[in-house]
C-alpha positions in Angstrom: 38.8 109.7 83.5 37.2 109.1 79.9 40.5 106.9 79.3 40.9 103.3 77.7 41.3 101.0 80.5 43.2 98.9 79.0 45.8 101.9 78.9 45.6 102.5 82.4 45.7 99.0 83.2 49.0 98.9 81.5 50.2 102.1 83.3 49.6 100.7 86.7 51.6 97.6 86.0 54.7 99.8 84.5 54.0 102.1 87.4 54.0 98.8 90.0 56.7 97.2 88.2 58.9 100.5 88.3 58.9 100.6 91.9 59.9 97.2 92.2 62.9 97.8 90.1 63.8 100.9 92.0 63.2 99.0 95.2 65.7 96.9 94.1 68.1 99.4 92.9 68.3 101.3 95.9 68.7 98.3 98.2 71.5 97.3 95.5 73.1 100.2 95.3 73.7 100.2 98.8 74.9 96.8 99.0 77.4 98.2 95.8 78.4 100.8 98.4 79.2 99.0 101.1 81.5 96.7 99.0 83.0 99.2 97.7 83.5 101.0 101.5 85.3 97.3 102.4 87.7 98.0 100.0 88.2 101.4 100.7 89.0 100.0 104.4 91.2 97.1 102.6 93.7 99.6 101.0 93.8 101.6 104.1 94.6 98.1 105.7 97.6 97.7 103.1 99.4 100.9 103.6 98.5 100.9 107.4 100.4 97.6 108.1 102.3 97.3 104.7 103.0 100.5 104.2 102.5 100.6 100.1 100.5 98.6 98.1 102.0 94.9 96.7 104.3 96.5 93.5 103.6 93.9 90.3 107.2 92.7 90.4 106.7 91.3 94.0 104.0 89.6 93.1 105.8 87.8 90.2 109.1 87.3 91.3 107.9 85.0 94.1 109.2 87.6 96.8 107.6 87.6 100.3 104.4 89.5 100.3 102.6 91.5 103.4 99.3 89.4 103.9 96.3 91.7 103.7 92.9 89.8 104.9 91.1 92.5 104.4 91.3 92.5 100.6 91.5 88.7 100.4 87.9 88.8 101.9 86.7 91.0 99.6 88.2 89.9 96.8 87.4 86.1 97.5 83.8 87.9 97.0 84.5 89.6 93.9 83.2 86.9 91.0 80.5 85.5 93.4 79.1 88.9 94.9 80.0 91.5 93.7 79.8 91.6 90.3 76.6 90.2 89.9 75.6 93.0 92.3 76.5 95.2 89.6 75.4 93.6 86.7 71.6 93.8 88.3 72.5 97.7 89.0 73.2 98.1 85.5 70.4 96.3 84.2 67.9 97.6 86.9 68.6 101.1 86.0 68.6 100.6 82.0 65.5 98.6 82.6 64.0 101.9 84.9 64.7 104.0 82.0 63.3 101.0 79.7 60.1 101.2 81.0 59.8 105.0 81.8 60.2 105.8 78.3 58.1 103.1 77.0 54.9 103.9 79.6 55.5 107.1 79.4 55.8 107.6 83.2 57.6 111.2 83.8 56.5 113.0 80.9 54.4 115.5 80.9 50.9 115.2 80.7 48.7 118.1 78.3 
């Protein structure tokens, strides 16, 4: 059209750089799901085998404790995997919504 280039230019990068992010997102947020799907499975593990999850005075008073492996796994994971797994959810989506208002990309168009 009779735009300024330089305009479009800029909305093709957003544009390209929007589906990056939410290439990244959605391949995050499954990753987020799934972790979140192992612990589901660990606290089924807990009451399965256990039969109630640890109370906090057990875990304290220096009382045997049933093993769960299941949640020791994941949780060995939490720091290193998981949460920066959701820190780039959060900041993916903030920065999809960043650069959608910015660019403009969604509105509509008169």
């Amino acid at each position: 059209g009779g735009g300024n280039p330089l305009e479009e230019v800029a909305g093709g990068l957003a544009a390209t750089v929007n589906r990056a992010i939410s290439t990244i997102v959605a391949f995050d947020f499954f990753a987020v799901l799934f972790f979140l799907g192992w612990l589901v499975v660990s606290i089924v593990y807990q009451f399965a085998v256990c039969g109630e999850l640890t109370p906090p005075e057990a875990m304290t008073s220096g009382a045997p404790v049933c093993a769960n492996p299941v949640y020791e796994t994941w949780y060995s994971l939490w720091q290193p995997v998981v949460q920066p797994l959701l820190g780039i959810l959060f900041l993916g989506t903030i920065l999809q919504a960043t650069i959608n208002g910015i660019s403009g990309v969604g509105k509509d168009e008169k």
